[in-house]
C-alpha positions as CSV (number, residue, x, y, z in Angstrom):
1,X,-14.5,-98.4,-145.7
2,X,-17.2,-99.5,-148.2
3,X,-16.6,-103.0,-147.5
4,X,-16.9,-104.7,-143.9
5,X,-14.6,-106.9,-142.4
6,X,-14.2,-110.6,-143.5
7,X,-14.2,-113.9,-141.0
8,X,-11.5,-116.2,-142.7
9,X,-12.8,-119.3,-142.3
10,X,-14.9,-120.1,-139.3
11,X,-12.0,-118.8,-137.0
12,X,-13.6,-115.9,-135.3
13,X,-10.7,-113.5,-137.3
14,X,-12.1,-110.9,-139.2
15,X,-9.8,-109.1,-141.9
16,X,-10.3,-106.0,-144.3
17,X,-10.1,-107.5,-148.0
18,X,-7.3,-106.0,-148.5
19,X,-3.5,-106.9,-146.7
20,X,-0.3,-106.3,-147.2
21,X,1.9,-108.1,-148.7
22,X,4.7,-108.0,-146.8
23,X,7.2,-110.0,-149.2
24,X,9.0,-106.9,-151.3
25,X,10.2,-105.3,-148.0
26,X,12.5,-108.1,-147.9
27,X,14.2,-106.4,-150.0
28,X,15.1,-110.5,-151.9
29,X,13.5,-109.8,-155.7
30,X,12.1,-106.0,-155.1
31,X,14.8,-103.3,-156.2
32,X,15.5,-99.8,-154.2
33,X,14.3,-101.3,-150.6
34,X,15.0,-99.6,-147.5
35,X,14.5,-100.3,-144.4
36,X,13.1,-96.9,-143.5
37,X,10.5,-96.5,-146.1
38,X,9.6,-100.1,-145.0
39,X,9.0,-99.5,-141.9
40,X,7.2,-97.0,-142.7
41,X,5.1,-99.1,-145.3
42,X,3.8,-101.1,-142.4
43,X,2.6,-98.0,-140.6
44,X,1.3,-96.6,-143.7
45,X,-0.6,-99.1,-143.9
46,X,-2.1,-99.7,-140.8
47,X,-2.8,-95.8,-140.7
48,X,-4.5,-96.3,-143.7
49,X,-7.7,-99.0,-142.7
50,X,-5.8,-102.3,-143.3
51,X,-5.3,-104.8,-140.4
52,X,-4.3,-108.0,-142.1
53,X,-0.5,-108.4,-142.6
54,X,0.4,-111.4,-144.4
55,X,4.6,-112.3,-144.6
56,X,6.4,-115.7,-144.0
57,X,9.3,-117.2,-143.0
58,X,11.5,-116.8,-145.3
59,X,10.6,-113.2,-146.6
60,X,14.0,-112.3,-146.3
61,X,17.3,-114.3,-145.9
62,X,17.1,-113.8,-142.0
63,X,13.8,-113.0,-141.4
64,X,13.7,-109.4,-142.1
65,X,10.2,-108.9,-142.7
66,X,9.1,-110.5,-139.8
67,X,11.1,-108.4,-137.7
68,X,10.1,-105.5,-139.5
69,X,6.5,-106.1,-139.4
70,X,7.8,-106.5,-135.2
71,X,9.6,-103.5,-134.6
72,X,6.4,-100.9,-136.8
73,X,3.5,-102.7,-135.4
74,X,4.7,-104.4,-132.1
75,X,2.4,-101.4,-130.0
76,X,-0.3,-101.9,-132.0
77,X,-0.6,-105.9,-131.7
78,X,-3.8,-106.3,-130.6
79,X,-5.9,-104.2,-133.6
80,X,-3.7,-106.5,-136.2
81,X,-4.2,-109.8,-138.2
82,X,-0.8,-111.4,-138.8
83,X,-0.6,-114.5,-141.2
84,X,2.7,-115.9,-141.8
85,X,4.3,-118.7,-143.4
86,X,6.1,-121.7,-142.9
87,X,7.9,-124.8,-144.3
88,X,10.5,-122.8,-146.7
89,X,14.2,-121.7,-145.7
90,X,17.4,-120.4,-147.6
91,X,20.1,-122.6,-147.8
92,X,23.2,-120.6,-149.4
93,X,20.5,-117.5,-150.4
94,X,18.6,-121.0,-152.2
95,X,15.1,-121.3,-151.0
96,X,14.9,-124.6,-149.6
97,X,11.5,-127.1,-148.6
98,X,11.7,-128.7,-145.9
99,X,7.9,-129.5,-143.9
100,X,8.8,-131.8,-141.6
101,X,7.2,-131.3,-138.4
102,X,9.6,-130.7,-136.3
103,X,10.8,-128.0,-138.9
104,X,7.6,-126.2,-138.5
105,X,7.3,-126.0,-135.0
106,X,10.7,-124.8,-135.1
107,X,10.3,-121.9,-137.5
108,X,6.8,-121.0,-136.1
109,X,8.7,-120.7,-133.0
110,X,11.5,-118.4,-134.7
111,X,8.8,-116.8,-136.4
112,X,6.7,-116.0,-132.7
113,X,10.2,-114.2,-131.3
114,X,10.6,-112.0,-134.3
115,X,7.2,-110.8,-134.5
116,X,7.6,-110.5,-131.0
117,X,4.0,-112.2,-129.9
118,X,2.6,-114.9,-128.4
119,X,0.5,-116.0,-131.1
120,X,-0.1,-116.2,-134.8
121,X,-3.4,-115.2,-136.1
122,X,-3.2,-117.0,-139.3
123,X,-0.5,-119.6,-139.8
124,X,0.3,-121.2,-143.2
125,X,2.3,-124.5,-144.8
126,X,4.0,-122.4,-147.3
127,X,4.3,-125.2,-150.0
128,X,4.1,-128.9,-150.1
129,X,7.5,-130.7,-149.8
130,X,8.0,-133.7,-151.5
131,X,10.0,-135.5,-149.3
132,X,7.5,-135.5,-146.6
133,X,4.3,-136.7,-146.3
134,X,1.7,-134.2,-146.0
135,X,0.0,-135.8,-143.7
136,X,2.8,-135.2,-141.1
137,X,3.0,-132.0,-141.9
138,X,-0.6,-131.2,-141.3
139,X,-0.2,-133.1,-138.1
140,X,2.7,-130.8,-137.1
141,X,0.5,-127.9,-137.4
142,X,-2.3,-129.4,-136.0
143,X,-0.1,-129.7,-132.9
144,X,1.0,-125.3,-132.8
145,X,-3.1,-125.0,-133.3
146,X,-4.0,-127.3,-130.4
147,X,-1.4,-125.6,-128.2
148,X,-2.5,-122.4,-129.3
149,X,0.4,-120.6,-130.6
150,X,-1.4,-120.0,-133.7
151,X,-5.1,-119.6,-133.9
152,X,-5.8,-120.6,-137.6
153,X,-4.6,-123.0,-140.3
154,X,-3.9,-122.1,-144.3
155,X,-2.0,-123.6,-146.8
156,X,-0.3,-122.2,-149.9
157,X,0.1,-123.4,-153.9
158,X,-2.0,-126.4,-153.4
159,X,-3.7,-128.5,-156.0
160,X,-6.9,-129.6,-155.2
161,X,-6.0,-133.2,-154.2
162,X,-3.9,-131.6,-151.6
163,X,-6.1,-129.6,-150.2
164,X,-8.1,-132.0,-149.2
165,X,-5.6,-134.4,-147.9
166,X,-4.5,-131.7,-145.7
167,X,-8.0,-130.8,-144.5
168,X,-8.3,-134.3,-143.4
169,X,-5.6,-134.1,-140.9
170,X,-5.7,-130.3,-139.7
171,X,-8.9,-127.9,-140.5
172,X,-8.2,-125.7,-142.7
173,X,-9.6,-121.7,-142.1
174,X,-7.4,-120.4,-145.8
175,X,-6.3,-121.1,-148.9
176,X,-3.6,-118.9,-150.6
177,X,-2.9,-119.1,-154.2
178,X,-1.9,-116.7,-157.1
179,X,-5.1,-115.4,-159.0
180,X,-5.8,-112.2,-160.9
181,X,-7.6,-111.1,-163.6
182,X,-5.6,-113.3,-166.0
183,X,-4.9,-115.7,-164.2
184,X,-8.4,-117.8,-162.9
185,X,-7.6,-121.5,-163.3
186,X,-8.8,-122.0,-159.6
187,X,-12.0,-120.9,-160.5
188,X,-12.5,-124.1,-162.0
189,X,-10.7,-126.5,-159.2
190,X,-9.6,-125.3,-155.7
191,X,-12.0,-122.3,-155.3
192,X,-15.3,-124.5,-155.6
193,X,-13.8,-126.5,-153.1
194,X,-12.8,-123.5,-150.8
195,X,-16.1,-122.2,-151.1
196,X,-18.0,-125.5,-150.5
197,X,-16.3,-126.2,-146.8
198,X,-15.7,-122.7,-145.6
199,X,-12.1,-122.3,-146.3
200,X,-11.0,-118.6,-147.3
201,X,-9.2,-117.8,-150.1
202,X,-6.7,-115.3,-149.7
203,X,-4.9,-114.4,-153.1
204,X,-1.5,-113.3,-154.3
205,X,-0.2,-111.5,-157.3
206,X,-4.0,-109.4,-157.7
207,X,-2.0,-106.8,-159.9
208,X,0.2,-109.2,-161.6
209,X,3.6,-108.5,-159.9
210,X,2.8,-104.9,-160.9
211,X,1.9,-104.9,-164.8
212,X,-2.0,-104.3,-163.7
213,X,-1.7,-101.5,-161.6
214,X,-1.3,-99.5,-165.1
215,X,1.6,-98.1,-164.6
216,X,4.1,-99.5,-167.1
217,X,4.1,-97.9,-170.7
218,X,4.4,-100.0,-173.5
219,X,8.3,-99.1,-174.1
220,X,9.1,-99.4,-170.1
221,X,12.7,-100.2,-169.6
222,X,13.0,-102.6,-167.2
223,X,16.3,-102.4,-164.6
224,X,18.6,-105.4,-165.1
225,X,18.2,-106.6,-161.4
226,X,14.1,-106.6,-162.0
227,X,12.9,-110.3,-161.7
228,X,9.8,-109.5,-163.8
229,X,12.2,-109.7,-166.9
230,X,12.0,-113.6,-167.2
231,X,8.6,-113.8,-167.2
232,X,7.0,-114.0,-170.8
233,X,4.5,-111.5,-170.1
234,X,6.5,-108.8,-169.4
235,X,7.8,-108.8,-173.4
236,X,7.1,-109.5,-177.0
237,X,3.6,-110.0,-178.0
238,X,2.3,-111.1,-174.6
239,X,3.2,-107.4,-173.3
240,X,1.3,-105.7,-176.4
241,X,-1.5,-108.0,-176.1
242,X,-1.5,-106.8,-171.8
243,X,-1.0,-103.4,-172.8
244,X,-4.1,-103.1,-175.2
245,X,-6.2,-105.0,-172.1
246,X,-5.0,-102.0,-169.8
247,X,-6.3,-99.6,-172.9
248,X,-9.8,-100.9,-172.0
249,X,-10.0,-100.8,-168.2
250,X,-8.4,-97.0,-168.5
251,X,-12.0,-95.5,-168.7
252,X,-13.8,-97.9,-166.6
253,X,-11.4,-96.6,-163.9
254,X,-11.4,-93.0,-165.0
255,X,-15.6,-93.4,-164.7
256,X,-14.7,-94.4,-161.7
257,X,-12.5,-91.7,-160.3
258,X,-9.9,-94.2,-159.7
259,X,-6.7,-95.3,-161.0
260,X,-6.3,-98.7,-162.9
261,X,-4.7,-100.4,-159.4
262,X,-7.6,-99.6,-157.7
263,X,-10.6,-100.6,-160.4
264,X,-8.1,-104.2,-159.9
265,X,-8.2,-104.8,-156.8
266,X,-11.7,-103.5,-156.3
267,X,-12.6,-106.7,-159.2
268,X,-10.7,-108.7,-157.7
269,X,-12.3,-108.5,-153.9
270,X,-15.6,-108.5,-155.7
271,X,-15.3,-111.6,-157.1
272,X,-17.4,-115.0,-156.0
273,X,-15.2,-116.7,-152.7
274,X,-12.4,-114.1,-152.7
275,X,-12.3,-113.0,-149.0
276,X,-8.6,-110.8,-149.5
277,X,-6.3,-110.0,-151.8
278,X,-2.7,-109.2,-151.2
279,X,-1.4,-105.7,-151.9
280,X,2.9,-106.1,-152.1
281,X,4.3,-103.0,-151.4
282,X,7.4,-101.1,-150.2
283,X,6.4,-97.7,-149.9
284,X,4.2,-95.2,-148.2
285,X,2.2,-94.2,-151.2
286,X,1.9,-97.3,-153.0
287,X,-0.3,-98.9,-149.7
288,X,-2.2,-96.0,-149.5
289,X,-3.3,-95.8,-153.1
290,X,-4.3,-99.6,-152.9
291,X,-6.1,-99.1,-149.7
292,X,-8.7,-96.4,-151.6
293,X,-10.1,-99.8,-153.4
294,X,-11.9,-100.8,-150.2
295,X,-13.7,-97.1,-150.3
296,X,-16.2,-97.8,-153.1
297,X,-17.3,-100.8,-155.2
298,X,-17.9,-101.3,-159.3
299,X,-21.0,-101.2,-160.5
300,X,-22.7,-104.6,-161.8
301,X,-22.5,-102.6,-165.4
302,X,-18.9,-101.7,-164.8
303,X,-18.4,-105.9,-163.7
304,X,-19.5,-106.8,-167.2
305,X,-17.5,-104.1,-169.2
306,X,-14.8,-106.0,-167.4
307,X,-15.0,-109.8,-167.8
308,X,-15.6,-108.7,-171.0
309,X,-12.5,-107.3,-171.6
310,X,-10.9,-109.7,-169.9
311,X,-12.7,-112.6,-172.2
312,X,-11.7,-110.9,-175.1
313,X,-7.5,-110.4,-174.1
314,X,-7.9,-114.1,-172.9
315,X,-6.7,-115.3,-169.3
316,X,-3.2,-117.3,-168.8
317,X,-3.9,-120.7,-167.8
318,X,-0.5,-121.7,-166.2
319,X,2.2,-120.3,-163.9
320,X,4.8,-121.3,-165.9
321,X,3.4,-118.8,-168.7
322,X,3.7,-115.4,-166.1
């Protein structure tokens, strides 16, 4: 592995800059899931150099990935980081907030018994709620850190003011929020702030939900069931506009000897206060193609060809335009 290891935060926890993402083995959003091929995801990926597992709570309507990630990597425990989530439920297959601190404890506790461990590496308030102050929710898991049953503290699609709000009350070691090459708007708000008072930042979505791993032609049918459909970039203009950006990172990769996922994700861990990047996945191959990115590095040339192109397409500056 080109790269080294990675301390998130100042916990002592060191993680490859790549994870995976453990949320499409659920099986919720992600079409064609099985529970074999997951399982043997999770192996696959550990086989392959990563050790940093990231999943939550309610990845899965009763906790499937948890227990998956339980039953695959259960003998090999000690080589692992596991970060999951808390905060979120399903109510009637309707994710549901609820942070209270009692809650948490609760579900960490759920979540301890079907990772079957006695501690969490990395433990995260998945969202705010708004019907409880986030002080008390810091301060409930400020309580699982002092007791030990998890070891480190993130939080998840934060603003900035709530970051540091939190911080105040429990110390935080990671902040996880969506960012790619299109999308950079923390660049400019939470990722100064992250950088500033040692807080990692460990980012979702790296390929998009798939449209920058390169593999979707411009007339790609998409299945009925796939979620990507709603999302404005996934059609019309948007699509042709991401389809011409893909043109011009083809032979920056194929320089490379790499596929488009790869030159990605390699950007992506490159980039100024990124310490890992989530890789979702659901099969064998797909983890071990994304775990090549960590055997090699872009050039500073190859940077600039890039951001250039990335200047030029333009990045999205809100979720609500995915």
């Amino acid at each position: 592995m080109t790269f080294s290891l990675r301390e998130i935060g100042r916990s002592g926890i060191y993680v490859t800059p790549l994870a995976m993402g453990c949320w499409p083995i659920a099986g919720i959003t992600s079409i064609n899931v099985t529970e074999a091929e997951s399982l043997a995801t999770l192996e696959a990926a550990a086989d392959a150099g990563l050790n940093f597992f990231d999943t939550a709570y309610c990845y899965g309507y009763g906790g499937e990935s948890e227990k998956m990630i339980g039953r695959a990597l259960g003998h090999r425990r000690d080589e692992l980081v596991i970060a999951t989530k808390g905060g979120i439920h399903y109510d009637n297959f309707v994710q549901a907030k609820d942070a209270r601190p009692a809650t948490l404890i609760r579900e960490c506790e759920e979540s301890l018994q079907r990772l079957g461990t006695d501690r969490i590496d990395l433990y995260y308030l998945h969202a705010p709620d708004p019907k409880t102050p986030l002080a008390e929710s810091a301060a409930g898991i400020k309580k699982l850190l002092d007791q030990g049953k998890v070891r480190s503290v993130g939080v998840s699609n934060f603003s900035l003011d709530q970051l540091i709000e939190f911080h105040s009350v429990c110390p935080l070691s990671a902040y996880q929020p969506h960012y790619n090459m299109l999308q950079r708007e923390i660049e400019s708000s939470q990722l100064p702030w992250c950088m500033n008072n040692n807080v990692s930042v460990i980012v979702y979505w790296p390929l998009l939900k798939g449209l920058l791993a390169g593999k979707l032609g411009r007339d790609y049918q998409f299945d009925p069931k796939d979620g990507r459909r709603k999302y404005p970039m996934f059609s019309g203009d948007e699509w042709n506009k991401n389809q011409d950006f893909l043109d011009r990172l083809r032979p920056i990769a194929a320089e490379c000897h790499s596929t488009v996922a790869q030159l990605v994700l390699n950007w992506t861990i490159q980039q100024p206060g990124i310490t890992a990047a989530l890789c979702g996945a659901k099969r064998p191959d797909q983890i071990r193609d994304n775990a090549e990115a960590m055997n090699w590095q872009l050039t500073n040339a190859q940077i600039q060809q890039i951001d250039q192109a990335i200047a030029d397409r333009g990045h999205v500056v809100s979720r609500a335009a995915v």
